[in-house]
C-alpha positions in Angstrom: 185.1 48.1 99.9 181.9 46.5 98.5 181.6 42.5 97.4 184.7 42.1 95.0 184.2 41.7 91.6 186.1 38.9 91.0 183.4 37.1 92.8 180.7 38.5 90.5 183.0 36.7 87.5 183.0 33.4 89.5 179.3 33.5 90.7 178.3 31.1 88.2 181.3 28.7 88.1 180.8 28.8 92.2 177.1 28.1 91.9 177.9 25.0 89.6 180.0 23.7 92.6 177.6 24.3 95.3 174.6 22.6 93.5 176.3 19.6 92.7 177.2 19.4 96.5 173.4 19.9 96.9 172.8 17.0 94.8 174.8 14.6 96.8 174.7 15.3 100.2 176.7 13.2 103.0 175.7 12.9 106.5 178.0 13.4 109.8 181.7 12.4 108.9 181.1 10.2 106.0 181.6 13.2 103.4 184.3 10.7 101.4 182.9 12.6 97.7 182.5 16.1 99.4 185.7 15.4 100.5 187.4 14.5 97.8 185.8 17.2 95.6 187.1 20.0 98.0 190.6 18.9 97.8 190.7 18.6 94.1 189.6 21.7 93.8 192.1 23.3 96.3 195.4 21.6 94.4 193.9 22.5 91.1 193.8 26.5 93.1 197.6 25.9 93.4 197.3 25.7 97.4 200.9 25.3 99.1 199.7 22.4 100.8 196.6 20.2 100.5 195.9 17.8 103.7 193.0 15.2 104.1 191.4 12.7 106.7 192.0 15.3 109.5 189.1 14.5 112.1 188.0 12.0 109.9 187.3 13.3 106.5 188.7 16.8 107.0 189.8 18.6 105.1 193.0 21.7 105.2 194.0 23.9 102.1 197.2 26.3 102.9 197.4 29.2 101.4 200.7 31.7 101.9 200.4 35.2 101.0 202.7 36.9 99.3 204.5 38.2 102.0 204.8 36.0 105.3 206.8 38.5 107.3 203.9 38.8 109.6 203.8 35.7 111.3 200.2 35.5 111.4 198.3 32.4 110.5 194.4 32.5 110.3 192.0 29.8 110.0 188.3 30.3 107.8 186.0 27.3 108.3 183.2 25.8 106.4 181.1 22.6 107.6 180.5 20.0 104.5 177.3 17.4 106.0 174.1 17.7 104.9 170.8 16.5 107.4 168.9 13.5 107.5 165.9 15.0 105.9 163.5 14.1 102.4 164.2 16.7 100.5 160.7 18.6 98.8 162.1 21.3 97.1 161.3 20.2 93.5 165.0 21.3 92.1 166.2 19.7 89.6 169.7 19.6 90.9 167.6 18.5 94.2 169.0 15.9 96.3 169.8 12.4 94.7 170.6 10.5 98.0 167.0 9.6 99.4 166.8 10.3 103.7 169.3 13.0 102.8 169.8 16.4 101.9 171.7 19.8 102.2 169.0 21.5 104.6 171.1 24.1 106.3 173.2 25.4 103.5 176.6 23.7 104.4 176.6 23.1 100.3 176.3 27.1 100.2 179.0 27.2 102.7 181.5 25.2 101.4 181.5 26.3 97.7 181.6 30.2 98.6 184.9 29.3 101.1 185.9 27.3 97.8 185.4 30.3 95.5 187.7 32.5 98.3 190.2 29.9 98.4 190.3 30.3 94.5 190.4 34.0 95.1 193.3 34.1 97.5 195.6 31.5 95.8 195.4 33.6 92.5 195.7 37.5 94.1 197.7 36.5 97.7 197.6 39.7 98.4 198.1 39.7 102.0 200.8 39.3 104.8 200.9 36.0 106.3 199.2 32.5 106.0 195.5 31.3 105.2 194.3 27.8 106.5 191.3 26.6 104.9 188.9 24.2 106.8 186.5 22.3 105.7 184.8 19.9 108.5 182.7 17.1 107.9 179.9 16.1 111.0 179.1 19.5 112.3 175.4 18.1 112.4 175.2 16.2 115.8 178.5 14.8 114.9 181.3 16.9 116.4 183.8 17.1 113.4 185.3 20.5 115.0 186.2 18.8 118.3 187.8 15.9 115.9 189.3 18.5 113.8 190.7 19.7 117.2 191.5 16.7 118.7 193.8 15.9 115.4 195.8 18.8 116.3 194.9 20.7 113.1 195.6 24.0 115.6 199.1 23.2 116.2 199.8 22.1 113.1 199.5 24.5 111.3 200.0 27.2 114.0 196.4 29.0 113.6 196.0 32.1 115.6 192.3 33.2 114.8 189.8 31.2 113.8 186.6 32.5 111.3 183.2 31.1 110.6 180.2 31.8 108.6 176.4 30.4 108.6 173.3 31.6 106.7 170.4 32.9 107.8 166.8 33.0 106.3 164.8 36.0 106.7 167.7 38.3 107.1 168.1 40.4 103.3 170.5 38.3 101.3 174.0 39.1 101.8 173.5 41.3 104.8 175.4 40.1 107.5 174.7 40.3 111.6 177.0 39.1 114.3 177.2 39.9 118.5 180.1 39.2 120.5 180.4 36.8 123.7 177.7 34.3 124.4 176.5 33.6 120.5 175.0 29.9 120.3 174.1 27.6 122.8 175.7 24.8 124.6 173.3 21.8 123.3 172.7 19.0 125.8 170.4 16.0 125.8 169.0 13.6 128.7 166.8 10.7 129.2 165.0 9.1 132.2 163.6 6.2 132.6 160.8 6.0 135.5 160.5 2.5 136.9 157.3 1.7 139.2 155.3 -1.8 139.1 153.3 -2.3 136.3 149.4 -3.8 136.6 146.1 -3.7 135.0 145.0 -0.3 134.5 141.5 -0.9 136.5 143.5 -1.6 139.6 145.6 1.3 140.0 146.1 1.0 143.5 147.8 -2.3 143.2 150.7 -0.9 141.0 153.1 2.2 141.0 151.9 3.8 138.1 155.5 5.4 136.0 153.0 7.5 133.7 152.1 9.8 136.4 155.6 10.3 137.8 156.7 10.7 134.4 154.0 13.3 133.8 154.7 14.8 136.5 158.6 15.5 135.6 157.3 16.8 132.6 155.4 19.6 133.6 157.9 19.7 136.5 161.1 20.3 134.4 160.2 23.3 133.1 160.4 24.8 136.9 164.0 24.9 135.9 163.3 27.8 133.5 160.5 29.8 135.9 161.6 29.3 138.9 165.1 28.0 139.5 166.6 30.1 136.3 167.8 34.2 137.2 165.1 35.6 134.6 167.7 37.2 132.8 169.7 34.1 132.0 169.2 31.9 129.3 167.4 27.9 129.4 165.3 25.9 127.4 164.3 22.0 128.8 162.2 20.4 126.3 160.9 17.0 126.6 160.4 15.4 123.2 160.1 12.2 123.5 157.7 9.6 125.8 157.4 6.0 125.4 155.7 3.5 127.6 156.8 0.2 127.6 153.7 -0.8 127.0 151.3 0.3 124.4 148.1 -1.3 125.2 144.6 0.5 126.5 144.6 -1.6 129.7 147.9 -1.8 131.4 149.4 0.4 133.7 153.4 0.0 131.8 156.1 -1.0 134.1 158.2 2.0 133.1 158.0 4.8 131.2 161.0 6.6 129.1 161.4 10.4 128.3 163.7 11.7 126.1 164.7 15.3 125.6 167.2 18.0 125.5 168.9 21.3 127.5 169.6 24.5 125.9 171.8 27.1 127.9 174.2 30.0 127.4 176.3 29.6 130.2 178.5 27.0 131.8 177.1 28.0 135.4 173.5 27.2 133.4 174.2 24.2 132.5 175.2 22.8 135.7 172.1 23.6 137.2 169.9 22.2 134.9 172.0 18.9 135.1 171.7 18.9 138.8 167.8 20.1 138.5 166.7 17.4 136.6 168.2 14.6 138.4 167.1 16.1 141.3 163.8 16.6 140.0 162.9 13.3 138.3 164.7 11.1 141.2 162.6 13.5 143.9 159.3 12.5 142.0 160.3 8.9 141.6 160.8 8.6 145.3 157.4 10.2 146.3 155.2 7.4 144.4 157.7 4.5 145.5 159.4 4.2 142.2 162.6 4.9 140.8 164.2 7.4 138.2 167.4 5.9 136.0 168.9 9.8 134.6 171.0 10.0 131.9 172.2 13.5 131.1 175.0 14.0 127.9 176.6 17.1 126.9 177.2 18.0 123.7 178.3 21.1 121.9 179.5 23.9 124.2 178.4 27.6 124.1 180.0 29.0 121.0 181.7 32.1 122.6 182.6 35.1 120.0 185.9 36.8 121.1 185.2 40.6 121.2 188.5 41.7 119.4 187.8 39.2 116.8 183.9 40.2 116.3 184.7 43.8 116.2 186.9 43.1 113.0 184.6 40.5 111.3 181.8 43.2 111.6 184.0 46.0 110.9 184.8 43.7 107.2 180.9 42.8 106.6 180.5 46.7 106.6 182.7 46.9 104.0 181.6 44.3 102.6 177.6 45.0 102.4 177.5 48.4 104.0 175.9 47.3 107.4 176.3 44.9 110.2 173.5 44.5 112.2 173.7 42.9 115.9 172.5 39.1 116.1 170.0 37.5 118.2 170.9 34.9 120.2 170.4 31.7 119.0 169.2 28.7 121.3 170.2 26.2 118.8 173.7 24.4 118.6 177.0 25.2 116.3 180.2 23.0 116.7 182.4 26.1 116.0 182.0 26.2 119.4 184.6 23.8 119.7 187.3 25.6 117.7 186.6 29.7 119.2 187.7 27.2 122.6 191.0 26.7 120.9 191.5 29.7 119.6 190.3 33.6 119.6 188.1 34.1 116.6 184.2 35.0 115.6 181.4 33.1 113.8 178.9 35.4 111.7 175.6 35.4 109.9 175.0 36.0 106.2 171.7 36.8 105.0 170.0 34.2 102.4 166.6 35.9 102.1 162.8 34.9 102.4 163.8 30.9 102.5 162.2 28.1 104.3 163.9 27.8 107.7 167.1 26.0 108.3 166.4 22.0 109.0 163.5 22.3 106.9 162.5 19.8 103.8 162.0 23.4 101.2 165.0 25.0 102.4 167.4 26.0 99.8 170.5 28.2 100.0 170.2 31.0 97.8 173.3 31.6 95.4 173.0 35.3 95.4 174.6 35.5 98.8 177.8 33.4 97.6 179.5 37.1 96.2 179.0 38.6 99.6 179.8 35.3 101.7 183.1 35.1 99.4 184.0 38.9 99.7 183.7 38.3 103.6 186.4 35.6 103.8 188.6 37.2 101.2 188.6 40.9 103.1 188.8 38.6 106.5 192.4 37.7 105.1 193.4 41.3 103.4 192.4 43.0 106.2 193.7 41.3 109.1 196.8 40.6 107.1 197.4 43.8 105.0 200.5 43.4 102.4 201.2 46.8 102.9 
């Protein structure tokens, strides 16, 4: 079955939505206009049951099929935050909130689960019970885990759980997906070297912390070359170093890096933890000085379930004709958070020859919203057939 044409009828009418969610993007859970927009529009849909301020500024639409016999709830998910990011795009529906803008297409994916919602309260042609999601903070923020944490999974019973993100360069509307290990676990660290601080043409008489914290920095990435198996996944990447002092003459007293840990396992992750505090506090001790490590985990691997991702590729074929396997991808995705609750499978929609994702010219293109809305639609028609 290709993109529905109900969608084709709405394209405009969706577009409208999603570029005046462009226009006045929210960052991390403060999405109080987002919000509220998305649960107007879900009671004016006719939804059996419209819930706010879950993990935060959440928000749930229920949607009953009609035919419940089934038992079968399933969740679809869309994130709602924009980025802090100057927008440059030149649009004149471009972002009104200077510092902030929708850089990653959560406008795109919000108004085309918007346009399905529409879609499935007016045909409910399926056997069972749709949850609509809409979470606020996926950017840095955690809004799934909050969403989680609410009990929005118990609640409302949700059995499978289904996400979407686009992707620039792949065609628009095409769609790629890969089971298991999908999106990695995003950590962060920081170390603060502590040595004796002096003027810089008597080295001898301090303990320099810009060597030792050169030194970790070129050390670190032994954690990829030679402590990683080559065919696992890790990416340590310092980002950040700043001397407590900034003058031309003076040795600093300490010296602080910032950076951040990408991995695609849990057994991954532990080493790098244990690497770079074994690492930094083994290069402090050599030159006499000391190594304060910090190391914060964030977002967890997102982990497709294989049953799941079988089906969602199995309905972007029927949707667009193809489903091509995904790369994996080292940055983060908060889903992560709710495929840990419950089975489910997060795919890639196509939005064309864009700028890149967290980038001041990116735009989401509103020629994938027919394909991104037959996806979710067929999600719930398919798994849940009336017949």
């Amino acid at each position: 079955m290709p993109v529905k044409n109900r969608f084709a009828e709405l394209q405009d009418e969706i577009t409208l939505w999603r570029r005046d969610i462009h226009e006045n993007p929210e960052l991390l859970f403060d999405t109080h206009r987002t919000s509220a927009l998305v649960a107007e529009k879900l009671q004016g849909f006719g939804c059996d049951e419209v819930v706010t301020g879950i993990g935060r500024t959440g928000v749930v639409g229920v949607i009953k099929g009609r035919k419940t016999d089934s038992g079968k709830v399933i969740g679809l998910r869309a994130d709602m935050d924009a980025l802090p990011i100057l927008e440059s795009t030149g649009l004149d529906y471009a972002s009104k909130t200077p510092g902030a803008m929708h850089a990653c297409g959560h406008d795109g994916h919000t108004a085309m689960l918007l346009g399905a919602a529409k879609y499935l309260s007016e045909t409910r042609n399926f056997d069972g019970t749709i949850v609509v999601i809409f979470q606020p903070a996926e950017e840095g923020g955690g809004g799934g885990k909050e969403m989680c944490d609410d009990g929005m999974m118990d609640r409302w019973n949700i059995q499978e759980v289904y996400g979407m993100h686009n992707w620039p360069g792949r065609p628009v509307g095409s769609f790629a997906i890969r089971p298991g290990a999908f999106f990695a676990a995003t950590d962060t660290f920081s170390v603060t070297f502590g040595g004796k601080g002096g003027h810089a043409a008597k080295p001898n008489e301090t303990i320099d912390s810009t060597v030792m914290s050169a030194q970790a920095v070129l050390a670190l990435q032994t954690i990829a070359s030679r402590n990683a198996d080559p065919v696992d996944q890790v990416v340590v990447s310092v980002t950040s170093f700043e001397t407590s002092s900034k003058a031309f003459n003076v040795i600093p007293q300490s010296v602080q890096l910032k950076g951040t840990v990408r991995t695609m396992s849990k057994d991954m992750r532990d080493l790098a933890e244990k690497r770079i505090h074994a690492i930094c506090e083994g290069i402090a001790a050599t030159f006499g000085g000391t190594a304060a490590v910090t190391y914060n985990r964030g977002y967890p691997v997102m982990v497709n379930h294989e049953v799941q991702t079988e089906f969602a590729a199995e309905v972007a074929r029927s949707v667009s004709g193809t489903c091509e396997e995904a790369p994996l991808v080292m940055g983060g995705e908060d889903f992560a958070f709710m495929l840990e609750e419950r089975p489910g499978a997060y795919i890639l929609v196509g939005n064309g020859d864009t700028a890149a994702v967290h980038h001041p010219e990116y735009n989401f293109d509103d020629n994938a919203i027919p394909a991104g809305c037959s996806w979710w639609a067929e999600i719930a028609e398919q798994r849940m057939p009336i017949g």
